[in-house]
C-alpha positions as CSV (number, residue, x, y, z in Angstrom):
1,X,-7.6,-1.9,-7.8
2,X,-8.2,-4.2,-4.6
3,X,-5.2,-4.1,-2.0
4,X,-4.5,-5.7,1.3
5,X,-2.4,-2.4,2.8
6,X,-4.5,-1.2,5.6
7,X,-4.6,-4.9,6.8
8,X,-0.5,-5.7,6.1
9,X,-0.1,-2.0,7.4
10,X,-2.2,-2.9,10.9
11,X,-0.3,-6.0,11.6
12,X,2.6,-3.9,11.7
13,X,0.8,-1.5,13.6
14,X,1.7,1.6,11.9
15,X,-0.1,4.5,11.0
16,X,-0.5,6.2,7.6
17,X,1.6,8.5,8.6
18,X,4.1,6.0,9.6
19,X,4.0,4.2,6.5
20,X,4.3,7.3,4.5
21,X,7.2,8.3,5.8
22,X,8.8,4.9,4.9
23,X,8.2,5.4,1.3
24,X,8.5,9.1,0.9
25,X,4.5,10.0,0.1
26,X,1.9,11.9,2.0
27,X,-0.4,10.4,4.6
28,X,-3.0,11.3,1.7
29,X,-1.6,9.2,-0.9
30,X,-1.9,5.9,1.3
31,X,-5.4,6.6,3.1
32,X,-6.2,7.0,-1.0
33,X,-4.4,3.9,-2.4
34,X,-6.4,2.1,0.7
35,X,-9.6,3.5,0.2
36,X,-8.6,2.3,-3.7
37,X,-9.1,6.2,-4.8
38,X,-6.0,5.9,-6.3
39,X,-3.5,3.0,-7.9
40,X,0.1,3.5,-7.1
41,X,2.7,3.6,-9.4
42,X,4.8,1.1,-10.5
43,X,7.7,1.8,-8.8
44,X,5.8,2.9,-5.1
45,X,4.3,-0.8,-5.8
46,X,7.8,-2.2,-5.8
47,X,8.6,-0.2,-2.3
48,X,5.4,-1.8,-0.8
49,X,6.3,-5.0,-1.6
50,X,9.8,-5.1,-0.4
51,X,8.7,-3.0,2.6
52,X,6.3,-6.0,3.6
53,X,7.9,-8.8,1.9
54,X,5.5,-9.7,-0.3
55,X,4.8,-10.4,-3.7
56,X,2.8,-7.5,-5.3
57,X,0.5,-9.6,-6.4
58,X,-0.2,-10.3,-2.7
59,X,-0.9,-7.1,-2.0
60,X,-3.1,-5.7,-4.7
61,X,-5.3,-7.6,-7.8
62,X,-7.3,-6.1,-10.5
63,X,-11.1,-5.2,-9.4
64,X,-12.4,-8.5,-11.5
65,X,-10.8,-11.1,-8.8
């Protein structure tokens, strides 16, 4: 699955590790859903979104787009 986090999580200027400890993962878990090694689940999608106030469909589509 294509995602924008490493972009939406650079204009913030944060590092994984900074962004994992907003939403309760591992540094791991968002270097892999940025290097789309992993999809999140539904309900870390949902924290994303409201963490960056957007849409997810802003922040991730399906490989096919």
């Amino acid at each position: 699955m294509k995602n924008r986090l490493r972009e939406l999580r650079a204009a913030k200027q944060w590092s994984q590790g900074d962004l994992a400890e907003k939403l309760g993962v591992s540094r791991q878990t968002i270097n892999a859903i940025e290097t789309e090694k992993y999809d999140p689940s539904l309900p870390l999608a949902f924290k994303l979104a409201k963490l960056f106030k957007q849409p997810i469909e802003d922040i991730f589509s399906d490989n096919e787009k």
